[in-house]
C-alpha positions in Angstrom: -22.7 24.2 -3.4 -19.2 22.7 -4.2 -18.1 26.2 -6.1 -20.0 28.2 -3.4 -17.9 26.9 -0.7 -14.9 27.0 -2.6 -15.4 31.0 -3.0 -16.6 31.3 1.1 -15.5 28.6 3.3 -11.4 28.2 4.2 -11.4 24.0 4.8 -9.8 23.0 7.8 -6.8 20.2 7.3 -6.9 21.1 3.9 -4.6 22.5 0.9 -7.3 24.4 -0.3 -5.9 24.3 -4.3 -5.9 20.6 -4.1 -9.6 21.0 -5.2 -8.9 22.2 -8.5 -8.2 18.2 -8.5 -10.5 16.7 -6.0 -13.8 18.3 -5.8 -15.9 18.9 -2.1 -18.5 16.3 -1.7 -21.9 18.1 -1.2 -23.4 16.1 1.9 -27.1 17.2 2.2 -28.2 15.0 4.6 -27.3 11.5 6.6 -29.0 8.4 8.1 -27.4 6.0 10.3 -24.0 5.1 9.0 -24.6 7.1 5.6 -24.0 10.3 4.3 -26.2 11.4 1.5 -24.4 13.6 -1.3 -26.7 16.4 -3.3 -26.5 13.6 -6.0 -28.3 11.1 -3.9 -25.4 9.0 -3.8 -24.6 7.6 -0.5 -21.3 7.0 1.7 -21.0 4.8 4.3 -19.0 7.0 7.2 -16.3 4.6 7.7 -14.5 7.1 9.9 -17.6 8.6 12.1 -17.0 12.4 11.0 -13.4 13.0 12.4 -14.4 10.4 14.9 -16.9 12.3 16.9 -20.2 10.3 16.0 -21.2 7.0 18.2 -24.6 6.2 17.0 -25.4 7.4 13.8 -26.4 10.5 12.0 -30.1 11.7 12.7 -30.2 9.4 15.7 -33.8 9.7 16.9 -33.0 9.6 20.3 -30.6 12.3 20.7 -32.8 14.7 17.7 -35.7 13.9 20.1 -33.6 15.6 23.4 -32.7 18.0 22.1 -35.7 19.2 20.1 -37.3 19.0 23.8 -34.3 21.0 25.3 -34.6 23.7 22.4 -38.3 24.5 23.8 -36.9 24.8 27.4 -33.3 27.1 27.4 -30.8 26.8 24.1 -27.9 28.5 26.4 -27.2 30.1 29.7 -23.8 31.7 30.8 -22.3 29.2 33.3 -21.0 31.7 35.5 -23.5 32.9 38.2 -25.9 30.4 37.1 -26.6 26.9 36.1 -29.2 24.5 34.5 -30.0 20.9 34.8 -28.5 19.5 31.6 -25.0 20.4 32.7 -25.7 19.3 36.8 -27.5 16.2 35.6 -24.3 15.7 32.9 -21.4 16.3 35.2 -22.8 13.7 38.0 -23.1 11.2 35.4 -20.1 11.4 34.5 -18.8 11.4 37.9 -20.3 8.1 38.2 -19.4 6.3 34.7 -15.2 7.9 35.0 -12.4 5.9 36.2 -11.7 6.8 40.3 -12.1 9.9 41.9 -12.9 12.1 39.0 -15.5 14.7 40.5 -15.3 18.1 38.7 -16.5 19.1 35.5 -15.1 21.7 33.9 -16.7 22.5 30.2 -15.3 23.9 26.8 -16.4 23.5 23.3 -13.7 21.6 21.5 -10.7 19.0 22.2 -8.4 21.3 21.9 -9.7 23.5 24.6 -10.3 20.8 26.9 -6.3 20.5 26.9 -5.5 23.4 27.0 -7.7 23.4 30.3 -6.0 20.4 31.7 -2.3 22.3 31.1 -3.2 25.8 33.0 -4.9 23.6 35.4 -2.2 21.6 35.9 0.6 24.3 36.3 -1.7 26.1 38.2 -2.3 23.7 40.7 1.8 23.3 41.1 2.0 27.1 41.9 -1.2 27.0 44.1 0.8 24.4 46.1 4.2 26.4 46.3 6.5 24.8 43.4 5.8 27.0 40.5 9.4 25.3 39.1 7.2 22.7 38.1 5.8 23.9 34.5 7.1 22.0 31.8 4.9 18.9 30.6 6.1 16.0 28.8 3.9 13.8 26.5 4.5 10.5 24.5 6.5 10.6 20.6 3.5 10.3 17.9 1.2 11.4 20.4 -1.3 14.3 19.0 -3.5 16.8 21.0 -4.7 19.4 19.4 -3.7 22.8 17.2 -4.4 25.1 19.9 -1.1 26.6 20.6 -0.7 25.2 24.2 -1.7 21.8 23.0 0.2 22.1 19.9 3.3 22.2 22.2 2.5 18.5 23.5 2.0 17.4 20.4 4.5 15.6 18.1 3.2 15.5 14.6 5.7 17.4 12.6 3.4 18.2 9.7 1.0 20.1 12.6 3.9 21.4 14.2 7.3 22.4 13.2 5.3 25.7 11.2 4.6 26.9 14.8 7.6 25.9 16.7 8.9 29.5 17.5 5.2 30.1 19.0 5.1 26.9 21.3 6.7 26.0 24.8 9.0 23.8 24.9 8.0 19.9 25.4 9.7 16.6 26.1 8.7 13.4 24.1 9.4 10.1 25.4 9.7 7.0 23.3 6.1 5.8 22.4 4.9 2.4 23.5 3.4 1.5 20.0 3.8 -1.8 19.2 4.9 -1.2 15.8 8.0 0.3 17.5 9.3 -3.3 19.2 12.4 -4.9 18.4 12.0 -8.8 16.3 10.3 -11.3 19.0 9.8 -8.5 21.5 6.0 -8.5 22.6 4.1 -5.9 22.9 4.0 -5.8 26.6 7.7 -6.0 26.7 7.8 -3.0 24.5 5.6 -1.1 26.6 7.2 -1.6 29.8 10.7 -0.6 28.1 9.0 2.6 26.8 7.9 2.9 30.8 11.1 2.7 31.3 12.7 5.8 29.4 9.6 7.2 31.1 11.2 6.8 34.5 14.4 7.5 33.8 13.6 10.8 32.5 10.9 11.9 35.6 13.7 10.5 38.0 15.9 13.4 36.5 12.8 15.9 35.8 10.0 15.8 38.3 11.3 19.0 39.9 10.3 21.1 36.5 7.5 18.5 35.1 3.9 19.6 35.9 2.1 16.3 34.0 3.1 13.9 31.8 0.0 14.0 28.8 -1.1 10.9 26.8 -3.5 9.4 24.7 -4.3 6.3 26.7 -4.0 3.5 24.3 -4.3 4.5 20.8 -2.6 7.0 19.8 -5.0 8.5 16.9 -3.1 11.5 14.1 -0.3 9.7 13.3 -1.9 6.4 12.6 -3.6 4.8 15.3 -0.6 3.4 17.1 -1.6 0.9 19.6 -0.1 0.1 22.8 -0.7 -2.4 26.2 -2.2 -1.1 28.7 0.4 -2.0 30.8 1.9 1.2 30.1 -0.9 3.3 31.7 -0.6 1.1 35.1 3.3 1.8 35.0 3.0 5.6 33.9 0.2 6.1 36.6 3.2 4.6 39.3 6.0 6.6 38.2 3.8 10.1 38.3 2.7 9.0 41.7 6.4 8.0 42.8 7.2 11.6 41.3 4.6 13.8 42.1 3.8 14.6 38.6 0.4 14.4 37.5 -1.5 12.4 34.6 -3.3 13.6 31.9 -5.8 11.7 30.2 -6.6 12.7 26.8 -9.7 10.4 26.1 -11.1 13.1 23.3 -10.6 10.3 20.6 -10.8 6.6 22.7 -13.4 7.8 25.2 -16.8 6.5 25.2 -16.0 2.9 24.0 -13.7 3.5 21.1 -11.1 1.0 22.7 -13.9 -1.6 23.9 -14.5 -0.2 27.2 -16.1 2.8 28.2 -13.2 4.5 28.3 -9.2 3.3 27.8 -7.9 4.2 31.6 -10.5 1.5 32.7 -8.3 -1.3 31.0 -5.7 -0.6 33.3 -7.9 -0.5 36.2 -6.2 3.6 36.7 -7.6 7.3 37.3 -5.6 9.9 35.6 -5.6 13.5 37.5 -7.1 15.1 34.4 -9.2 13.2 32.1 -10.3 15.0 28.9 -13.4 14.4 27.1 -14.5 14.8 23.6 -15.8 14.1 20.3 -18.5 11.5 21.3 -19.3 13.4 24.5 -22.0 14.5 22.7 -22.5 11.5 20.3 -21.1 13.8 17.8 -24.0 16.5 17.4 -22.8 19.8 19.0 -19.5 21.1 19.7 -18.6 20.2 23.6 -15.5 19.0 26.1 -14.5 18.7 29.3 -12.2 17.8 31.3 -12.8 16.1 34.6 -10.5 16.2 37.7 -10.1 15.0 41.2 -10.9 17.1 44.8 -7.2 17.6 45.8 -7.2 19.4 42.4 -10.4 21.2 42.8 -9.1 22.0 46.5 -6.1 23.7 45.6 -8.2 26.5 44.1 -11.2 27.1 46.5 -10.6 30.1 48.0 -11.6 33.6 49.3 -9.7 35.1 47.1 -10.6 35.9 43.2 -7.0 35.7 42.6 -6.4 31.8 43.5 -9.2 31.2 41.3 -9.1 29.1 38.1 -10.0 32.3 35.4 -10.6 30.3 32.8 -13.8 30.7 30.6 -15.8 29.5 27.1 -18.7 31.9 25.9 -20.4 28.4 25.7 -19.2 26.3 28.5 -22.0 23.6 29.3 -24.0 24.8 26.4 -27.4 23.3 27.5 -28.2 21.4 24.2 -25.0 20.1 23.8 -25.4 18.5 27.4 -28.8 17.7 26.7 -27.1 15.8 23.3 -24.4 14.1 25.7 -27.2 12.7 28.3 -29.3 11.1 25.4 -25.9 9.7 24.5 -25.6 8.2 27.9 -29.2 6.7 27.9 -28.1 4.9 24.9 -24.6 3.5 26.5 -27.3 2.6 29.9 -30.2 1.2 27.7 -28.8 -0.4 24.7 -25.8 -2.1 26.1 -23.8 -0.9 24.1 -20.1 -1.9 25.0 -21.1 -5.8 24.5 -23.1 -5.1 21.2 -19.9 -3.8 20.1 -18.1 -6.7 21.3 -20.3 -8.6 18.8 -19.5 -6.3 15.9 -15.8 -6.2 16.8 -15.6 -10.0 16.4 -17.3 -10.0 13.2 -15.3 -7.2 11.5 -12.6 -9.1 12.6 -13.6 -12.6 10.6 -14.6 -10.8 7.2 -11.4 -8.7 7.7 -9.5 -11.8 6.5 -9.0 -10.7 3.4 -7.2 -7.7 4.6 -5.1 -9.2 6.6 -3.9 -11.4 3.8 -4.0 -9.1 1.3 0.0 -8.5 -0.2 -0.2 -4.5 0.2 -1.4 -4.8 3.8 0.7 -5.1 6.8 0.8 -4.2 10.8 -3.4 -5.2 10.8 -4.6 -4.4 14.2 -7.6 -3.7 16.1 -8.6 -1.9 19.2 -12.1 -1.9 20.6 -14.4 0.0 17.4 -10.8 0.7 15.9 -9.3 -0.9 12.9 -6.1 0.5 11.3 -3.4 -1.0 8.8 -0.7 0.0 6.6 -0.4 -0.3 2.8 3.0 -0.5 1.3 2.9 2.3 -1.5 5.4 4.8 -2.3 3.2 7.3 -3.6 3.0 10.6 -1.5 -0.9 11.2 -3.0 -1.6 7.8 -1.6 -4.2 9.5 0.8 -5.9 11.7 -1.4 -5.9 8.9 -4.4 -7.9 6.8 -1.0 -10.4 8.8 -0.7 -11.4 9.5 -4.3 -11.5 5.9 -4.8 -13.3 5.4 -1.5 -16.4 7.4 -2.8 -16.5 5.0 -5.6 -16.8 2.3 -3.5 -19.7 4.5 -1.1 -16.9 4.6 0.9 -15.5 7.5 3.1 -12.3 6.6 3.7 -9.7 9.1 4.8 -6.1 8.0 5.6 -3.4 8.7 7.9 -0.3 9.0 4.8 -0.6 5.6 4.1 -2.8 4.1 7.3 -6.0 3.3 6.4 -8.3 2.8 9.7 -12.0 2.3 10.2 -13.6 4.1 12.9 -17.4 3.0 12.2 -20.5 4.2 14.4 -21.4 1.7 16.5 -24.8 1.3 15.4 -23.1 -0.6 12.2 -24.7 -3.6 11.1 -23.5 -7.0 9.7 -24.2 -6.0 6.4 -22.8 -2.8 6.1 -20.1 -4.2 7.4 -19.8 -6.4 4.6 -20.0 -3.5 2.4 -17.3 -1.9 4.0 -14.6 -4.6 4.0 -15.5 -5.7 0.2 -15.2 -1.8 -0.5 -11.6 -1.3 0.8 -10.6 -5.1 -0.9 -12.2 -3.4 -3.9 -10.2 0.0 -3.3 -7.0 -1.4 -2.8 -7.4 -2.8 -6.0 -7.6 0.0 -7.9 -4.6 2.1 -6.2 
C-alpha cells in the first residue's frame, strides 16, 4: 500500500520526497482513539485526524445513522429541493449557536465555509450601498484555510507568501496570544492591549473594512496560541461601534474543543458569521457551514436573481453528512459531554506534571480538550523526527515546528491517557 500510494496519491501538507526517509503509515482500520496500521500495530490518535474527530473512529452511533440514512437518500441537490437531515441539522444548530445565528448555509470543507463568510460579507456591504467596504482584516498567527480567498486572511508564511501575487490584500493586527505579553503582563492585560491596536486601526479603517476574521480563542496552524476571551467581548464592541462585522471561524474550537460548546460562548458574544467545521460531522464525512444572522439573510431576499447570494457546492447539505452531524448532536444531548470532558481535562492536567517540569518544555498550556507546549530544540526536522518517534511510542503525534499539542477524542479514557503522557515523556527522551 505504502509504495502504491506513493506512485498514485499527491499527500497534502506534505514534501512528497521526504518519504524516501519517512515511510506512509498504512492505516487499515480504527477503533475508538486507535488507529490500526496493516501491521496490526496500533496508534493512539493523539491529534483526532487533523482535528476533525470528537468521538472516536467507528463510533457505533454515528455508523448506525448513517447506515439508516444510506437506505433512505445518499444526496439531493440543495437547490429546488430539500430533505430532513439538513432542515432537522440547521434548526439544531440554530438552537445550540451563540445569539441570533438563524441561517445555514452548507459547503464541504473549512476552507469553503470562509470563503462563504468573505463573499457574504462584502456582499452584504454592497447590498446595503457601501461597496468601499471590502477589505477584511484578521488577527497575526491566525490561519484559515488554503483556499485562495481564505488564504488572503491568513498569516502563516510557510502557507502563504508562495501565493502572495494571487491573494487580496489583508491587514493583521497584533495577536492576543499570551505567549506575546511583556514580563508580569497577564494575559488579560495582553489581550486588551491587542484590542487595542484593534481599535486604533478600525477607527482609521471602517470605511474600507467589511469584517474583521478570527479564530475565537485558540489560534490552531501556528501553534495553538491561546488567548482571554476578553478579547472576543472587546472585538465584538469595537465592530459594533464601527459597523464592521465579525467572523467566527469555529472550524477548529467548535464543538467543545475550548471546554464549551463553542469558544464565542465564553465571552457571552454572537459573531455575524460563525463558521463550522471539522467535528460538525464528528469527523466522518466532508461538511461546513457557516451560520449567520436575519439582518444578513435580509439584505439578500429579493425579487430579483441578481441580489441573490450565487454561491453553490455540488454537495451542499450532503444528506449523510447531516445525518453524521445530528448523531453527533445526540451524543453532545445524551452523553453530557462538555462536563465528561471537564473530568478528562483535569486529569490530563495532573499526569501532565511531568511535562510541565520536564527541562525541554516550556509555555505548557491548556484550553478546553487542547494541550500544546513548546520544546526547546534547534533542529529544523524536529517535527518529522516527532512523529517517527511517536509511532514507536503508539503515538500519533504531529507537531507544529517545535509545538507539540494533544488534541484527543473525547471519548479518551483514564488509561489511555496514561499511555499518552508516559509516551511523549518517553518521546522527548529520545529526540
Amino acid at each position: 500500500m505504502q509504495q502504491r500510494s506513493l506512485k498514485a496519491v499527491w499527500h497534502p501538507c506534505t514534501q512528497m520526497k521526504q518519504h524516501e526517509t519517512y515511510p506512509l503509515v498504512p492505516i487499515v482500520r480504527g477503533k475508538g482513539v486507535w488507529l490500526y496500521d496493516a501491521e496490526g500495530k496500533r496508534y493512539l490518535d493523539a491529534i483526532s485526524s487533523w482535528w476533525v474527530n470528537l468521538f472516536g473512529h467507528a463510533n457505533p452511533v454515528i455508523n448506525n445513522a448513517i447506515r439508516d440514512q444510506l437506505e433512505k437518500i445518499e444526496h439531493v441537490m440543495l437547490a429546488g429541493f430539500t430533505h430532513e437531515p439538513v432542515v432537522s441539522l440547521s434548526e439544531r444548530l440554530k438552537k445550540i449557536t451563540p445569539g441570533s445565528l438563524g441561517h445555514c448555509f452548507y459547503a464541504s470543507d473549512g476552507a469553503s465555509a470562509i470563503e462563504i463568510a468573505l463573499k457574504m460579507s462584502f456582499h452584504y456591504w454592497l447590498l446595503c450601498g457601501q461597496p468601499r467596504k471590502n477589505r477584511f482584516v484578521s488577527l497575526q498567527n491566525d490561519y484559515h484555510g488554503e483556499t485562495l480567498g481564505a488564504l488572503s486572511v491568513t498569516d502563516v508564511a510557510i502557507f502563504k507568501e508562495t501565493y502572495a501575487p494571487l491573494l487580496r490584500p489583508c491587514t493583521h493586527v497584533p495577536t492576543p496570544d499570551w505567549r506575546y505579553a511583556e514580563k508580569g503582563e497577564s494575559a488579560q492585560d495582553y489581550a486588551l492591549r491587542a484590542a487595542a491596536a484593534l481599535e486604533n486601526h478600525l477607527a482609521k479603517h471602517h470605511e474600507e473594512t467589511a469584517a474583521l476574521i478570527l479564530e475565537p480563542l485558540v489560534q490552531g496552524a501556528t501553534g495553538m496560541g491561546m488567548y482571554h476571551p476578553v478579547y472576543l467581548q472587546r472585538a465584538r464592541e469595537i465592530c459594533d461601534r464601527y459597523q464592521v462585522h465579525l467572523i467566527a471561524d469555529e472550524i477548529a474550537v467548535g464543538f467543545g474543543r475550548t471546554g464549551t460548546l463553542f469558544a464565542c460562548d465564553q465571552a457571552n458574544i454572537t459573531p455575524d458569521f460563525m463558521c463550522l467545521s471539522k467535528g460538525l460531522s464528528g469527523g466522518y464525512l466532508p461538511l461546513s457551514v457557516v451560520l449567520t444572522t436575519d439582518t444578513v439573510y435580509q439584505a439578500f431576499y429579493d425579487d430579483t436573481a441578481a441580489r441573490a447570494f450565487l454561491h453553490s457546492h455540488s454537495h451542499t447539505g450532503n444528506a449523510l453528512a447531516c445525518r453524521a452531524a445530528l448523531a453527533a448532536l445526540d451524543i453532545f444531548e445524551q452523553d453530557s459531554v462538555i462536563a465528561t470532558n471537564q473530568s478528562k481535562t483535569a486529569y490530563l492536567n495532573t499526569r501532565a506534571a511531568a511535562l510541565v517540569e520536564h527541562p525541554k518544555i516550556r509555555n505548557f498550556r491548556n484550553c478546553g480538550m487542547i494541550w500544546a507546549f513548546e520544546v526547546d530544540t534547534g533542529d529544523r526536522d524536529f517535527a518529522a523526527q516527532c512523529f517517527q518517534a511517536g509511532l514507536q511510542q503508539q503515538l500519533l503525534l504531529r507537531p507544529l515546528g517545535n509545538t507539540i499539542y494533544f488534541m484527543p477524542p473525547y471519548i479518551i479514557t483514564n488509561e489511555e491517557i496514561d499511555h499518552l503522557i508516559d509516551g511523549t515523556v518517553r518521546v522527548l527522551s529520545t529526540i
